[in-house]
Backbone as JSON, one array per atom type, in Angstrom:
{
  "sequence": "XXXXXXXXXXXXXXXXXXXXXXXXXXXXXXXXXXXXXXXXXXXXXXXXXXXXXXXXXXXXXXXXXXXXXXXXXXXXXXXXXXXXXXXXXXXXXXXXXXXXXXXXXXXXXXXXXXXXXXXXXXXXXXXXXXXXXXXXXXXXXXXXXXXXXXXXXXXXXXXXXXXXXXXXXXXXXXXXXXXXXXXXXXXXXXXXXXXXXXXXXXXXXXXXXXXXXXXXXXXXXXXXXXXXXXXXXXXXXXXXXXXXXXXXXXXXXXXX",
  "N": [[-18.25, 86.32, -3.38], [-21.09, 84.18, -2.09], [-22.82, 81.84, -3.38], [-26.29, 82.2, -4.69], [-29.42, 80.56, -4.92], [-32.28, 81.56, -6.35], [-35.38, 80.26, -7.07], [-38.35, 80.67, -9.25], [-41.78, 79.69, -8.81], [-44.71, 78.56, -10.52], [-47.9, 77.74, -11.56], [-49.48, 74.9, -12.15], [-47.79, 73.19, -11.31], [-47.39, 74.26, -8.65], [-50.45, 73.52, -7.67], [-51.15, 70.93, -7.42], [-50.84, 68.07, -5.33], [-49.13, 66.05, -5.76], [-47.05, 66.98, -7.61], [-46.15, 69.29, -6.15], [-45.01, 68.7, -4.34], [-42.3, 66.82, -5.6], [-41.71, 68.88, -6.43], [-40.28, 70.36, -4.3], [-38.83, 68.39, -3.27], [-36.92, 68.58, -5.06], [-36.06, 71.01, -4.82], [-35.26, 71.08, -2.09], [-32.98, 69.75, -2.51], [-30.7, 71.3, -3.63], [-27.75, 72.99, -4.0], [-26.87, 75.01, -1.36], [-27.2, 78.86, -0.19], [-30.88, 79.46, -0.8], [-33.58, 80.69, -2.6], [-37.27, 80.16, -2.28], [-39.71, 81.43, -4.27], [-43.43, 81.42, -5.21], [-46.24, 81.14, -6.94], [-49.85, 80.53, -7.4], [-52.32, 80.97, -8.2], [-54.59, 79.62, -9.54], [-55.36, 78.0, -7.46], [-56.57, 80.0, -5.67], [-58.97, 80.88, -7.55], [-60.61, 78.68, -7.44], [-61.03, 78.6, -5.04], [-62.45, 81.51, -4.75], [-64.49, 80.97, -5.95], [-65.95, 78.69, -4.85], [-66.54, 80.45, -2.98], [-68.69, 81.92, -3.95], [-67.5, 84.22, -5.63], [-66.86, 85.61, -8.17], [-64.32, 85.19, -10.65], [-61.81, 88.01, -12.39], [-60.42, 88.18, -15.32], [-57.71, 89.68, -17.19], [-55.72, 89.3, -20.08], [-54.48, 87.56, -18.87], [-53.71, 88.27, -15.99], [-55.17, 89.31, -13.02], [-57.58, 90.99, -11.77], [-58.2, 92.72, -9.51], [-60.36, 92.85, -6.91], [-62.09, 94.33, -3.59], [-62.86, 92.09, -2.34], [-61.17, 89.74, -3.33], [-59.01, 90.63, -3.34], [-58.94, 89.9, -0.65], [-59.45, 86.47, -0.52], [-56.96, 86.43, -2.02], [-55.16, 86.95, -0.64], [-55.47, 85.23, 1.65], [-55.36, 82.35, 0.09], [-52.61, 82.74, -0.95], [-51.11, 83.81, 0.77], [-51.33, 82.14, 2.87], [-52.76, 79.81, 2.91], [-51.56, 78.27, 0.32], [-48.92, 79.02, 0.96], [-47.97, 78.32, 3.97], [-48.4, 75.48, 3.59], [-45.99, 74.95, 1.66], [-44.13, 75.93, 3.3], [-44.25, 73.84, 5.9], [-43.94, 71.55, 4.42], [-41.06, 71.66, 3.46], [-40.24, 71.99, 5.89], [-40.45, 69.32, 6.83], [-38.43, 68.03, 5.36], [-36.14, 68.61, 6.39], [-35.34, 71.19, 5.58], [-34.9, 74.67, 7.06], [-37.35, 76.7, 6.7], [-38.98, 80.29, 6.12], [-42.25, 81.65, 5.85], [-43.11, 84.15, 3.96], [-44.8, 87.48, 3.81], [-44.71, 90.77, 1.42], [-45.21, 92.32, 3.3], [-43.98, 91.49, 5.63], [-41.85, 91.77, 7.75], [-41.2, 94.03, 6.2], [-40.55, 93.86, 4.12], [-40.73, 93.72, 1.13], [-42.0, 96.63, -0.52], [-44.61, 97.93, -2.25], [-46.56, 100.29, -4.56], [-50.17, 100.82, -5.22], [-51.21, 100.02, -8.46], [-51.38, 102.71, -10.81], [-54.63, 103.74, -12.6], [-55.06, 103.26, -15.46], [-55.66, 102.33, -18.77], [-57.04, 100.41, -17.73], [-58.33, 99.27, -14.77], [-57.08, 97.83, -12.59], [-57.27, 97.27, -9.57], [-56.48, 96.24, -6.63], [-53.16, 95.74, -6.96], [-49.96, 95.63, -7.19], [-47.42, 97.55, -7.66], [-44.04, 97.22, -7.7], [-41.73, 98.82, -5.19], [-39.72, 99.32, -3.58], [-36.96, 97.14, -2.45], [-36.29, 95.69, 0.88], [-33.72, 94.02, 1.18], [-31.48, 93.94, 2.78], [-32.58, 92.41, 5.21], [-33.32, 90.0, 4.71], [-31.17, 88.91, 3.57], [-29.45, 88.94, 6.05], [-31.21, 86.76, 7.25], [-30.74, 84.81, 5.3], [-28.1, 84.02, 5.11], [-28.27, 83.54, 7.53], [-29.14, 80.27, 7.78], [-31.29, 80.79, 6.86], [-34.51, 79.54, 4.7], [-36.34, 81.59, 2.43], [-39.12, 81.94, 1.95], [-41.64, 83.45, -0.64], [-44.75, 84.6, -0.65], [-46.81, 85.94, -3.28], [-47.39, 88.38, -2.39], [-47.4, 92.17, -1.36], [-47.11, 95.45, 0.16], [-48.36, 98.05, 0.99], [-47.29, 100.25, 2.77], [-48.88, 101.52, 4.22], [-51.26, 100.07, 5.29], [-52.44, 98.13, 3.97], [-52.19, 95.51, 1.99], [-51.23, 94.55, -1.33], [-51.76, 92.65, -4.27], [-49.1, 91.13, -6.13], [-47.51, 90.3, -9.28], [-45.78, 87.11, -9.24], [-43.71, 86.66, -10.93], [-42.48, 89.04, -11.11], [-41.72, 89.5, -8.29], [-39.76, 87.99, -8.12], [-38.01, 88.74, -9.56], [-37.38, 91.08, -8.71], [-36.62, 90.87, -5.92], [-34.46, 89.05, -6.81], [-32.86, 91.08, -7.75], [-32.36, 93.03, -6.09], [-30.89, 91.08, -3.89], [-29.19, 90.68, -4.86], [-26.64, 92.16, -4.68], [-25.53, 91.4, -2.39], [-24.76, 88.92, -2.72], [-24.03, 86.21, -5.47], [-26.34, 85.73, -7.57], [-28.75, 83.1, -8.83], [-31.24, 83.09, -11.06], [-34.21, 81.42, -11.34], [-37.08, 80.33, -13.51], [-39.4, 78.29, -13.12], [-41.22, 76.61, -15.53], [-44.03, 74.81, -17.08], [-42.47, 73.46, -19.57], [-39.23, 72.47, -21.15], [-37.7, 74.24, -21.54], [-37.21, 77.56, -23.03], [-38.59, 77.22, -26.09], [-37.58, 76.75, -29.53], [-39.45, 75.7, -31.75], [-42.62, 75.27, -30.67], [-44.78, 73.09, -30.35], [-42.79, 70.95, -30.46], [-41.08, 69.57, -28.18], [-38.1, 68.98, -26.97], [-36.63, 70.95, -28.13], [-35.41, 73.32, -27.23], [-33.92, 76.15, -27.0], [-30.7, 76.68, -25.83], [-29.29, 79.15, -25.15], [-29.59, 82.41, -24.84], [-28.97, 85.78, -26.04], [-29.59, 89.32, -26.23], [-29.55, 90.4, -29.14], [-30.52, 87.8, -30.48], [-32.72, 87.31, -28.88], [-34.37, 89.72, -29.82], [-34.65, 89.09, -32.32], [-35.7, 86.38, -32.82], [-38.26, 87.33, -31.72], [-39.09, 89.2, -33.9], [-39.49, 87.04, -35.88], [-41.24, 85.72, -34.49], [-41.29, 83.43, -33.01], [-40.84, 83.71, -30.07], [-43.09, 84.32, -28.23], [-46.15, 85.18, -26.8], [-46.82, 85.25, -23.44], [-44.37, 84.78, -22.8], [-42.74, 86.62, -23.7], [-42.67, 89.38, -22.16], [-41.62, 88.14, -19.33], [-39.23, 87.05, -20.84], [-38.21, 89.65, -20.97], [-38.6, 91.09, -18.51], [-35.95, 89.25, -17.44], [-33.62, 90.08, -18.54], [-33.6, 92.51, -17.59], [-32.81, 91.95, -15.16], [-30.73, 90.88, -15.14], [-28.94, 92.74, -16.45], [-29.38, 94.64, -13.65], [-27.15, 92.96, -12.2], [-27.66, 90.48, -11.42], [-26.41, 87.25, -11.65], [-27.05, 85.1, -13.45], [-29.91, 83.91, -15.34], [-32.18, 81.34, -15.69], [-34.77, 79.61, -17.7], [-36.45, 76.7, -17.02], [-37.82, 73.45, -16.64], [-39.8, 72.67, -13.71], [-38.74, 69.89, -13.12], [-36.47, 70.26, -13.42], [-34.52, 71.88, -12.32], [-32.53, 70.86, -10.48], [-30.33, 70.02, -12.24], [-29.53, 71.83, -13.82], [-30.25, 73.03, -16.28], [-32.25, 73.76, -19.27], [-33.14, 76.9, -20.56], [-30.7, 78.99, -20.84], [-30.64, 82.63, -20.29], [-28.44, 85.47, -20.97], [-26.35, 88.37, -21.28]],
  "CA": [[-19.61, 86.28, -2.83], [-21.58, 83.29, -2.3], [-24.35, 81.78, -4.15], [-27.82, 81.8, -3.76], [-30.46, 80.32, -6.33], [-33.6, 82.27, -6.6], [-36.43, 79.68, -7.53], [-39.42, 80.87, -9.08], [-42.3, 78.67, -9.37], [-46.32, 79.16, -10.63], [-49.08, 77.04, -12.64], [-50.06, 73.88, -11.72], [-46.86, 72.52, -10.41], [-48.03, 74.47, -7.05], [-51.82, 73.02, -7.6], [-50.94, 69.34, -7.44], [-49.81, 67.4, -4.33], [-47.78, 65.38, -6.14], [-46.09, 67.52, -8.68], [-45.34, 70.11, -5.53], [-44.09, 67.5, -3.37], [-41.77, 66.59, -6.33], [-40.98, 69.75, -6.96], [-40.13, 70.69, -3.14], [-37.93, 67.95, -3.1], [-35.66, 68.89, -6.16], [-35.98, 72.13, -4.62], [-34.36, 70.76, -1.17], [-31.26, 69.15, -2.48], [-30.2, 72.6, -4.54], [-27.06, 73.07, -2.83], [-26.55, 76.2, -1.24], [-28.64, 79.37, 0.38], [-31.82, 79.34, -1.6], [-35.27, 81.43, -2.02], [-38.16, 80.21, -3.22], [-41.17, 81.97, -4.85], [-44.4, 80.45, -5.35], [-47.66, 81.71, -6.88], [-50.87, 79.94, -6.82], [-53.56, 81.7, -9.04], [-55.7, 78.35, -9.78], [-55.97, 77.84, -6.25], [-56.95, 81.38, -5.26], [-59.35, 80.88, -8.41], [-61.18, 77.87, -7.06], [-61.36, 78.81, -3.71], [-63.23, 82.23, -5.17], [-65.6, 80.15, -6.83], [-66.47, 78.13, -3.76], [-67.02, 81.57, -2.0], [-68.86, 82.71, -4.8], [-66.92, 85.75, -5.96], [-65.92, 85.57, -9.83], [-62.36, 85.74, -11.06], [-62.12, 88.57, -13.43], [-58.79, 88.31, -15.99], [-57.36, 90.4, -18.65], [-54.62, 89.31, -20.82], [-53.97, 86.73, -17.64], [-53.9, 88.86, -15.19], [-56.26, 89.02, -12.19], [-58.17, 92.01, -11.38], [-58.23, 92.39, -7.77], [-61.09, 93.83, -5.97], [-61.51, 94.25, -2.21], [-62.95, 90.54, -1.88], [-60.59, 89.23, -4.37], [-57.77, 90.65, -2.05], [-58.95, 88.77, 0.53], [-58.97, 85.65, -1.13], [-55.36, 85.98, -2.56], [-54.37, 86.87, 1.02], [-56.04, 84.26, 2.15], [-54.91, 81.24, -0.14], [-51.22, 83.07, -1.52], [-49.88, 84.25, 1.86], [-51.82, 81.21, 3.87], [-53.23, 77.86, 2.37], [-50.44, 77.76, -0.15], [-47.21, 79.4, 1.88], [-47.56, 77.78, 4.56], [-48.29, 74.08, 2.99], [-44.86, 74.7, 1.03], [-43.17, 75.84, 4.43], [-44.59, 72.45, 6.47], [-43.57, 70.37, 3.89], [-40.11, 71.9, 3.09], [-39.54, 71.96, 7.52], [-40.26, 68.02, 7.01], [-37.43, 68.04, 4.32], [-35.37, 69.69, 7.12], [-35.22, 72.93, 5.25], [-35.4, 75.6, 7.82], [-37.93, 77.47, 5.86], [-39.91, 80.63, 6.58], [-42.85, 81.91, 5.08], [-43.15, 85.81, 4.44], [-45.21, 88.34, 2.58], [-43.96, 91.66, 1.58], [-45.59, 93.24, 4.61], [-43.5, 90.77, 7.04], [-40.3, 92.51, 7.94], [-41.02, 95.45, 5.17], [-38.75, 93.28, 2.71], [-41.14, 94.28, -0.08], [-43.32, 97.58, -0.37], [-45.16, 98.8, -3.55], [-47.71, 101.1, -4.04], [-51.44, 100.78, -5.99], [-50.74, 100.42, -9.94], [-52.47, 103.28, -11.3], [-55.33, 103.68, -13.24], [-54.81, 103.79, -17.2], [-57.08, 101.66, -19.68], [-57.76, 98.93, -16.98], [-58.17, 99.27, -12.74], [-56.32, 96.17, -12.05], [-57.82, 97.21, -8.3], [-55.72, 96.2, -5.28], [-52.58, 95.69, -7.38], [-48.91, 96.46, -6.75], [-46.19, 98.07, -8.43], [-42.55, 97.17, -6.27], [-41.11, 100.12, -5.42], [-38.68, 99.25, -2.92], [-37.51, 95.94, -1.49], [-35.0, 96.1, 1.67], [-32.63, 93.28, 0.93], [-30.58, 93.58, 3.84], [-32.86, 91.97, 6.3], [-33.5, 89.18, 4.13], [-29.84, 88.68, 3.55], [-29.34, 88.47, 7.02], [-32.0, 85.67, 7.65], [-30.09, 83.65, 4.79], [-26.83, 84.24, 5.55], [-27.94, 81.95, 9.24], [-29.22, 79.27, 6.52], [-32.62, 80.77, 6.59], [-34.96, 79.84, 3.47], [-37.39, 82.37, 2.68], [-40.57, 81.35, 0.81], [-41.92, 84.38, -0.67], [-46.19, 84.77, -1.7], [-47.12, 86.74, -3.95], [-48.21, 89.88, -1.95], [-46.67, 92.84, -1.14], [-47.85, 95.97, 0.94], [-47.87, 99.99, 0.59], [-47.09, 100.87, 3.97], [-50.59, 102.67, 4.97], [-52.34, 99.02, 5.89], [-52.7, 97.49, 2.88], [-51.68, 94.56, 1.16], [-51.95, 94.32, -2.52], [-51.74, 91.32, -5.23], [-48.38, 91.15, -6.73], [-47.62, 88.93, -10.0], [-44.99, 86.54, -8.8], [-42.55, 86.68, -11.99], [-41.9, 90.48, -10.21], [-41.28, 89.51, -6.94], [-38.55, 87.06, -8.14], [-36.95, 89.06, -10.37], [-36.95, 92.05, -8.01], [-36.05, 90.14, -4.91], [-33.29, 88.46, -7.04], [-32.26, 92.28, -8.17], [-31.82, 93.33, -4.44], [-30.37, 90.44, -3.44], [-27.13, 90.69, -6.17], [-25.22, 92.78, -3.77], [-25.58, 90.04, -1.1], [-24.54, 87.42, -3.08], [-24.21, 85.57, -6.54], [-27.52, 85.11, -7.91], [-28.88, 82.57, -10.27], [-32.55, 83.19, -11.04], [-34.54, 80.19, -12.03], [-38.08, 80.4, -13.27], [-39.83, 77.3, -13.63], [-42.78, 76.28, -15.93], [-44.52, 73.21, -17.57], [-41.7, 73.74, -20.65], [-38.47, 72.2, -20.97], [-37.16, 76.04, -21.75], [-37.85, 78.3, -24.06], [-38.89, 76.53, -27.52], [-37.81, 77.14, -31.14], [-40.92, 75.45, -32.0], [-43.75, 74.99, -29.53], [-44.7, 71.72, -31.06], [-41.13, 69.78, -30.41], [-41.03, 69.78, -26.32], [-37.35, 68.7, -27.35], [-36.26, 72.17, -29.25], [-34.89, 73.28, -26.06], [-33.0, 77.12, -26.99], [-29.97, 76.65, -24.82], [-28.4, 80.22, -24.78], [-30.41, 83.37, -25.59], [-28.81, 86.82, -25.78], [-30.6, 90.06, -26.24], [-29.87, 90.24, -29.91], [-30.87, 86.34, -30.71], [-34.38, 87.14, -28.39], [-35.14, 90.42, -30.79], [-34.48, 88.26, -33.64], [-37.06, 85.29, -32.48], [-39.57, 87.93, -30.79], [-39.65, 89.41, -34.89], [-39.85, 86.28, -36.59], [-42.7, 85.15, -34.22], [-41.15, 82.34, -32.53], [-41.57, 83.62, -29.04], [-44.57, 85.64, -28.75], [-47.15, 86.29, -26.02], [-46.34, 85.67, -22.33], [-42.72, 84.27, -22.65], [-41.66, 88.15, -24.01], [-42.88, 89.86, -20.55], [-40.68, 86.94, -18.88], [-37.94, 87.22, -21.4], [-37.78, 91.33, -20.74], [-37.25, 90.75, -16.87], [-34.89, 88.43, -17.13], [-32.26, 90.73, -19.15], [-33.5, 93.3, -16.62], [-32.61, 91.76, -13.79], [-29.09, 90.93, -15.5], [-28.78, 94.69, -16.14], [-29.43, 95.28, -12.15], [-26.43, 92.53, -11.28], [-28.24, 88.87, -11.67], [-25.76, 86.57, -12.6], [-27.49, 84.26, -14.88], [-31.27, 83.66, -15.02], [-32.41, 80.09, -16.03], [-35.73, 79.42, -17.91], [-36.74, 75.3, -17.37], [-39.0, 72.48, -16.42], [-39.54, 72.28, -12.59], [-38.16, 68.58, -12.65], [-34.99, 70.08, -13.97], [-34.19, 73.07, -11.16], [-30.91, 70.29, -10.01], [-29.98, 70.0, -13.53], [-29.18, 72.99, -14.11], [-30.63, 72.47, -17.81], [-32.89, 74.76, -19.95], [-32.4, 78.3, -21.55], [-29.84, 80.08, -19.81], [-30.33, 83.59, -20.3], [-27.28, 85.59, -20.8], [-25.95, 89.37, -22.01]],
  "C": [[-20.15, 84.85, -2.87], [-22.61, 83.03, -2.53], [-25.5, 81.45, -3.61], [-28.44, 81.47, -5.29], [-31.57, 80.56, -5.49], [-34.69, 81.56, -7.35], [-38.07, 80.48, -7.81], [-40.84, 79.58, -9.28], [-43.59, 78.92, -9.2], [-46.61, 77.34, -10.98], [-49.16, 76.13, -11.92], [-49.58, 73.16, -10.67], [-47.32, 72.58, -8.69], [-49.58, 74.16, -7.05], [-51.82, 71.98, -6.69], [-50.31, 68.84, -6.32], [-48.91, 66.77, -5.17], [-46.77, 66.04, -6.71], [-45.27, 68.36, -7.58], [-44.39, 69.18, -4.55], [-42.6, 67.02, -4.07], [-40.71, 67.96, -6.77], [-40.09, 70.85, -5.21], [-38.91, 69.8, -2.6], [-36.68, 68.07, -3.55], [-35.35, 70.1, -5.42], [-34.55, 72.29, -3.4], [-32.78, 70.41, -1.14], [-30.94, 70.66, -3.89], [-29.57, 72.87, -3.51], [-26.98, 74.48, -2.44], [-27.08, 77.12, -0.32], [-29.51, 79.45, -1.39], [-32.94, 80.06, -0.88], [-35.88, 80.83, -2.97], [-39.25, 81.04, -3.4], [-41.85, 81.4, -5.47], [-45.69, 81.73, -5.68], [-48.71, 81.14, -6.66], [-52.27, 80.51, -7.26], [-54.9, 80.94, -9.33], [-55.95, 78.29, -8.51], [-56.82, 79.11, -6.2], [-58.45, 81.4, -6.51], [-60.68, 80.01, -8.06], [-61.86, 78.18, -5.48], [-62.46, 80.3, -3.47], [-64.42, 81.94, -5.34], [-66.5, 79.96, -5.92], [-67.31, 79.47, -2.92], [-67.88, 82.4, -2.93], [-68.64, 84.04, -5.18], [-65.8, 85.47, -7.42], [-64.91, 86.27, -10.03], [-62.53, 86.55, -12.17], [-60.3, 88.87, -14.28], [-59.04, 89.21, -16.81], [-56.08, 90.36, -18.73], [-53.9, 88.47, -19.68], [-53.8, 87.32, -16.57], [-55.06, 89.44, -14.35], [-56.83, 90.16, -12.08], [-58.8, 91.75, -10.22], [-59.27, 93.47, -6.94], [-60.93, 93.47, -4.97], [-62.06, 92.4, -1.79], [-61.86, 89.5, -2.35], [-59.17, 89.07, -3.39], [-58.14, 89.64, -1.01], [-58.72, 87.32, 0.61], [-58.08, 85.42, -1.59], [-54.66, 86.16, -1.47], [-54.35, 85.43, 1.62], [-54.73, 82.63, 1.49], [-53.1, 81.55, -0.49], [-50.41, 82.7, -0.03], [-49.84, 83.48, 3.73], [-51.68, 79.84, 3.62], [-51.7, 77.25, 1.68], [-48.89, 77.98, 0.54], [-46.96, 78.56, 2.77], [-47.98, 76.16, 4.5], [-46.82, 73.95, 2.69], [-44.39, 74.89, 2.54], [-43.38, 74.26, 5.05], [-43.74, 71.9, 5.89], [-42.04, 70.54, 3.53], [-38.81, 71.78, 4.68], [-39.47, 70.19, 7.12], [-39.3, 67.81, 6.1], [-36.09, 68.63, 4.98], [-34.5, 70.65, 6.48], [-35.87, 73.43, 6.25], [-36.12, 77.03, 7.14], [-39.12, 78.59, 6.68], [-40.66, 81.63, 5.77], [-43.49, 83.52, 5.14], [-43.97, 86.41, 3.17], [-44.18, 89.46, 2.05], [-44.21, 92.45, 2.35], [-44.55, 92.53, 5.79], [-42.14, 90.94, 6.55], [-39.73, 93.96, 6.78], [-39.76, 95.22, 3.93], [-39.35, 94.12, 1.94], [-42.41, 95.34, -0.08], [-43.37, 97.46, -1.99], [-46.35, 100.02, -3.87], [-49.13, 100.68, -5.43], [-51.29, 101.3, -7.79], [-52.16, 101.52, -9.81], [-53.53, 103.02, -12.23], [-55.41, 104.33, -15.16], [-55.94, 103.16, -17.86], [-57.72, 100.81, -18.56], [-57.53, 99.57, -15.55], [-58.1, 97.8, -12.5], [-56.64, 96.46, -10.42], [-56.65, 97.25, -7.19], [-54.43, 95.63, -5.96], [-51.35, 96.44, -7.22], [-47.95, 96.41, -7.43], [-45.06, 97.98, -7.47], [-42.21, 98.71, -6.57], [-39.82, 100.31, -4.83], [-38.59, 98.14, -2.16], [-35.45, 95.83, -0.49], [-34.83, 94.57, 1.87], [-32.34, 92.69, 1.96], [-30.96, 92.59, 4.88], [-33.07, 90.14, 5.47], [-32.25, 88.54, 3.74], [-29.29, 88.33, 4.75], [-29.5, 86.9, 7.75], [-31.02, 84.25, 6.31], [-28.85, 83.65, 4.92], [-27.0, 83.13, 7.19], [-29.0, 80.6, 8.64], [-30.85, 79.27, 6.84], [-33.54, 80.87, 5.2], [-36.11, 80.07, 3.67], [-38.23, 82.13, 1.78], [-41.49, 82.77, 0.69], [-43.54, 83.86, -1.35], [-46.06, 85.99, -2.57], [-47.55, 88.18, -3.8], [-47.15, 90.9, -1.48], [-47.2, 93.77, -0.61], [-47.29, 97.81, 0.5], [-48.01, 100.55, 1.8], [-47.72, 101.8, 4.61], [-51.12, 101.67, 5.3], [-52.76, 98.37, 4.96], [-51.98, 96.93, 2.06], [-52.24, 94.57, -0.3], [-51.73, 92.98, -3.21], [-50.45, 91.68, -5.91], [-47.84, 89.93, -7.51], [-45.99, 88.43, -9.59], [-43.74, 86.4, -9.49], [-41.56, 87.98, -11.03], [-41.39, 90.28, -9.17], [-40.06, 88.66, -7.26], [-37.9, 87.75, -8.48], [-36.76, 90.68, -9.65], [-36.67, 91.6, -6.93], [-34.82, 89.58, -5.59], [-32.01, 89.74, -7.39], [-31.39, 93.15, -6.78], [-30.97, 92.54, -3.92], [-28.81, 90.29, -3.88], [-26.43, 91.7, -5.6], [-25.25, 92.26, -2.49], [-24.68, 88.92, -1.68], [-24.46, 87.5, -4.86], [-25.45, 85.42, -6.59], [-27.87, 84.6, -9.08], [-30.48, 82.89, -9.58], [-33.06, 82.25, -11.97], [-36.17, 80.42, -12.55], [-38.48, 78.83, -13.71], [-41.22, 77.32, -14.21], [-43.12, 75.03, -16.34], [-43.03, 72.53, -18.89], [-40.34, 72.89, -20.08], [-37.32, 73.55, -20.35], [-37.71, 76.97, -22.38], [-37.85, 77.84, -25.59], [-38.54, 77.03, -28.42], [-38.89, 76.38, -31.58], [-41.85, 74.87, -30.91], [-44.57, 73.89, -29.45], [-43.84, 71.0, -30.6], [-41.17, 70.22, -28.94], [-39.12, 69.85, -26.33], [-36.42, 69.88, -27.92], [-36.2, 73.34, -28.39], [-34.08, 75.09, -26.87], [-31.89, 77.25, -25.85], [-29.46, 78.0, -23.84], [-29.29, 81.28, -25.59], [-29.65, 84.42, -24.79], [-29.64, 88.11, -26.0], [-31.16, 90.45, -27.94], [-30.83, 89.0, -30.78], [-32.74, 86.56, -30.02], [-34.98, 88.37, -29.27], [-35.34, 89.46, -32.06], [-36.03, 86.89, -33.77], [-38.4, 85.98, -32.01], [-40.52, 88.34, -32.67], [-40.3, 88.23, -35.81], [-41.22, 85.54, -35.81], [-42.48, 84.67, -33.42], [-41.09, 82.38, -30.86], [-42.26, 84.79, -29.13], [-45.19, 84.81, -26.49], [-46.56, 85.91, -24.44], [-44.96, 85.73, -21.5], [-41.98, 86.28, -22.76], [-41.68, 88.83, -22.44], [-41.65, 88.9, -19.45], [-39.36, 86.96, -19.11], [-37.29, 89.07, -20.5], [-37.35, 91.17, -18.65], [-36.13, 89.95, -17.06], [-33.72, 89.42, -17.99], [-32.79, 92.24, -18.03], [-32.76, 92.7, -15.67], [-30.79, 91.1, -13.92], [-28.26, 92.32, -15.61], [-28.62, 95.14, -14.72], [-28.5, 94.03, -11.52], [-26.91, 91.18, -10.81], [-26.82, 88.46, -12.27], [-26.01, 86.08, -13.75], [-29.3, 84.14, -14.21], [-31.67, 82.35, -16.63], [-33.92, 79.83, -16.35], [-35.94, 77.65, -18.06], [-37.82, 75.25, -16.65], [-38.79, 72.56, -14.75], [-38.91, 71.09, -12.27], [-36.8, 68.93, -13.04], [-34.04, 70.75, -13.28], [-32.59, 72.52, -10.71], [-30.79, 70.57, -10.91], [-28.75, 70.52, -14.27], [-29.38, 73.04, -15.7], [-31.72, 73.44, -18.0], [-32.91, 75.66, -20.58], [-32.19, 79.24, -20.8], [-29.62, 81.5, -20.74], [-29.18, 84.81, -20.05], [-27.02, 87.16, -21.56], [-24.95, 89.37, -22.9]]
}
């Protein structure tokens, strides 16, 4: 089979002209077919503001009412998608920019309602591969937002870790897949202090072991737990680093 790397990429990196520009370029020379995924939450955050309509979190996560939707439509699957496409066509990457409503790659349906109404929010439920396999297979790269759709007319908010690591889950009978996520981090830290203290190789025993003693704790575990999912569903390897490091190939390679 031949390889594809599965880029994810959030936080600031996609804020910043410079940092994305930087990080669009490393992105470009990654030899191979390639997807990226991009979130964009600070934008979508700011651009709320402006429209006066307050961001409401819990535990980092957005709570999406019907204006809220509009606004993450708006800047996810607009302002920011198609900035990264532009700038990735002038990089002559033939890049194109898709929700999960465009071409029915990715449906989900309306998380339910338990302690919290996370609102216009989507649970994947099913994401058809094939057509998306197609489009890279004729060296098309697909830039995924964050949204996804429940096939009655409605788009919901989907958190972008998910869409990678279920797009990279579908995609592993297409292809080799490495799944990359990128953050501000070198990798995943034995101390959070030392930038330097880099965990090279984490298996599932070695991440219970650090989850008890403390040493990764609060949004890295959620992160950690897909990533040995999505090895379970036929991921090759999934790569936790720094966006400047994506060539590299450097950080904490996740592994069974």
């Amino acid at each position: 089979m031949e390889k594809l790397t599965l880029i994810k990429v959030g936080g600031k990196i996609v804020e910043e002209a410079e940092s994305l520009n930087q990080l669009l370029r490393d992105f470009a020379s990654v030899e191979g077919h390639k997807v990226l995924v991009h979130g964009g939450g600070r934008s979508a955050t700011a651009v709320a503001a402006k429209l006066g309509i307050e961001s409401k979190m819990v535990n980092g996560r957005r709570i999406t009412d019907e204006e809220t939707l509009k606004v993450v439509t708006m800047v996810y699957g607009g302002l920011v998608n198609k900035q990264i496409v532009a700038q990735l066509q002038a990089m002559g990457i033939n890049a194109l920019g898709l929700t999960g409503a465009d071409l029915n790659y990715m449906q989900s349906e309306k998380r339910p309602v338990k302690d919290i109404d996370y609102g216009f929010v989507g649970d994947v439920k099913k994401v058809n591969a094939g057509i998306m396999a197609d489009l890279i297979a004729r060296d098309v790269v697909p830039v995924l937002a964050p949204l996804t759709h429940d096939k009655n007319g409605h788009l919901l908010n989907t958190n972008a870790d998910t869409i990678a690591g279920e797009a990279a889950k579908a995609l592993a009978e297409f292809f080799d897949v490495s799944l990359v996520y990128c953050f501000e981090k070198k990798g995943v830290l034995l101390d959070e202090n030392d930038d330097e203290s880099v965990i090279s190789q984490l298996n599932p025993a070695l991440f219970e072991k650090y989850v008890s003693e403390g040493i990764i704790q609060g949004g890295m575990i959620p992160k950690l737990e897909n990533a040995f999912e999505a090895l379970h569903a036929g991921v090759k390897e999934v790569i936790i680093t720094k966006a400047d490091n994506i060539h590299l190939n450097e950080g904490t390679v996740i592994i069974l």
